[in-house]
C-alpha positions as CSV (number, residue, x, y, z in Angstrom):
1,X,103.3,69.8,150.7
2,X,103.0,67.0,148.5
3,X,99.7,68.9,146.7
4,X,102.0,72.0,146.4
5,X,104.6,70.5,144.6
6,X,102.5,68.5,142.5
7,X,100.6,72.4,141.3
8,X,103.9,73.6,140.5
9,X,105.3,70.7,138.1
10,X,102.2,70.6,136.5
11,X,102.3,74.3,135.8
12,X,105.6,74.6,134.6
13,X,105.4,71.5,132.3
14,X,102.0,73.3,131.0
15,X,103.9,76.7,130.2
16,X,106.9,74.8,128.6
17,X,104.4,73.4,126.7
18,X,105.5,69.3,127.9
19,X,101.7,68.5,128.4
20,X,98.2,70.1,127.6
21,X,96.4,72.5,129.5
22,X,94.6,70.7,132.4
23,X,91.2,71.6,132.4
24,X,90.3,69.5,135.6
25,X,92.5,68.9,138.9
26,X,91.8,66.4,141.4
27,X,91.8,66.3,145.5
28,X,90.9,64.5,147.7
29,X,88.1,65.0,150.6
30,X,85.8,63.0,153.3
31,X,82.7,64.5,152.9
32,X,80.6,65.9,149.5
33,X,81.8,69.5,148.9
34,X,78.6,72.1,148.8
35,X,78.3,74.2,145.7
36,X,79.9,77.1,146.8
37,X,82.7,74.5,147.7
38,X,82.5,73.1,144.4
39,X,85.2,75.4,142.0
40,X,85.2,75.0,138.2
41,X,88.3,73.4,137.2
42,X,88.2,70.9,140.5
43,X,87.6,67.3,140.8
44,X,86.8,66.4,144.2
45,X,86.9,62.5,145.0
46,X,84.5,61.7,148.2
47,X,87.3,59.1,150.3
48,X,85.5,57.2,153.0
49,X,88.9,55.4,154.4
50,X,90.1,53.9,151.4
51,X,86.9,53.7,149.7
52,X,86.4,56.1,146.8
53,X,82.0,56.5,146.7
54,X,81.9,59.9,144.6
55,X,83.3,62.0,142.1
56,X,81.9,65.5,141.8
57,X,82.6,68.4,139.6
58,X,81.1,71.3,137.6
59,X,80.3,70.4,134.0
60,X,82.6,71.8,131.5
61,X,80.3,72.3,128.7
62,X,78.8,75.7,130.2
63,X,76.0,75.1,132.3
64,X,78.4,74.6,135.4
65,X,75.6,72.2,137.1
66,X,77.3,70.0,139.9
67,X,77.8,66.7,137.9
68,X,78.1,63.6,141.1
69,X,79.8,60.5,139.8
70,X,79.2,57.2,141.7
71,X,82.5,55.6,142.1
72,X,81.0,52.3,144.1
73,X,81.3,48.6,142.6
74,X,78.0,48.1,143.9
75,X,76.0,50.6,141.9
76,X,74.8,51.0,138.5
77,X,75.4,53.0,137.0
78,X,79.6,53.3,138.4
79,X,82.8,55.0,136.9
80,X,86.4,55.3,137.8
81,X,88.3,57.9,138.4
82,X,92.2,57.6,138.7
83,X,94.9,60.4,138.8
84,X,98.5,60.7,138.6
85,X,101.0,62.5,140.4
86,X,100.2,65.8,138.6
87,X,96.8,65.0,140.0
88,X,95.2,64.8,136.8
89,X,92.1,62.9,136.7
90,X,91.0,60.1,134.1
91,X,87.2,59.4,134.0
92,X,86.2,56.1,132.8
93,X,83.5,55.7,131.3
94,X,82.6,58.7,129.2
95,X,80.1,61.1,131.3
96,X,77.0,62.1,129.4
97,X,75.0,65.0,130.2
98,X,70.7,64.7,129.9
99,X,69.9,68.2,131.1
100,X,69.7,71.4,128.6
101,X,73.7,71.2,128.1
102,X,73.6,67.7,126.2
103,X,77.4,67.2,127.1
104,X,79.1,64.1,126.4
105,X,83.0,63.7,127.1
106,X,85.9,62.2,128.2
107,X,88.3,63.3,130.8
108,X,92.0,61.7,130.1
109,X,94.9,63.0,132.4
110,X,92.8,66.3,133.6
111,X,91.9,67.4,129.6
112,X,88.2,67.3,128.0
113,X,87.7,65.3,125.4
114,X,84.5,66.1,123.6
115,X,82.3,63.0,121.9
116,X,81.3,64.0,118.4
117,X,77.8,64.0,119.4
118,X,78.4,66.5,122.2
119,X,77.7,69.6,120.4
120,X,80.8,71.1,121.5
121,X,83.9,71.7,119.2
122,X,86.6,69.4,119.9
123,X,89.8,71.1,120.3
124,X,93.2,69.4,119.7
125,X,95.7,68.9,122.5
126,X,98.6,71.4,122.4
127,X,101.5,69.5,123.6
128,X,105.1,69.4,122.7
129,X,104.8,72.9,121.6
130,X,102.3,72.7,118.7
């Protein structure tokens, strides 16, 4: 119910133009999703009890490979992913791509944030109605 009501805000604050377009929504799951699972536009965070191991979502920057995060303090190298009540993810660090894509990005409250050496055009936020 919770997830339900959480879609709807964040869909009428994107139409009334009171944030950006999300480009990435989080949830929540015990076990690695399977590619066919894996939908572009979701981040799933792997929960074992209250112990976040893995982000996993398809890379924005075309190729859709399955990008897996490590979340755990005890490996190298780790991120953190955090989301608020819109369930908009933040990725810390940036998240680099070596494969044919050569991504590079940020994600910051659900929106892509391309890195200049990316290769992809950085598009400005359309909030507040610009």
């Amino acid at each position: 119910m919770m997830r339900a009501f959480s879609h709807l805000c964040r869909w009428i604050a994107e139409r009334c133009r009171l944030i950006g377009r999300t480009d990435l929504v989080a949830r929540v799951t015990p076990r690695h999703p399977t590619p066919e699972q894996l939908q572009a536009g979701s981040l799933v965070v792997v929960r074992d009890g209250a112990l976040d191991k893995w982000a996993c979502f398809r890379c924005p920057g075309g190729c859709g490979e399955k990008i897996q995060l490590s979340l755990s303090q005890s490996r190298r190298p780790r991120w953190a992913v955090r989301f608020d009540w819109l369930l908009r993810p933040t990725i810390d660090p940036s998240v680099r791509q070596l494969n044919a894509c050569r991504c590079h990005f940020w994600v910051k409250q659900g929106q892509v944030q391309w890195c200049r050496d990316s290769g992809h055009r950085q598009v400005p936020n359309r909030t507040n109605g610009a």
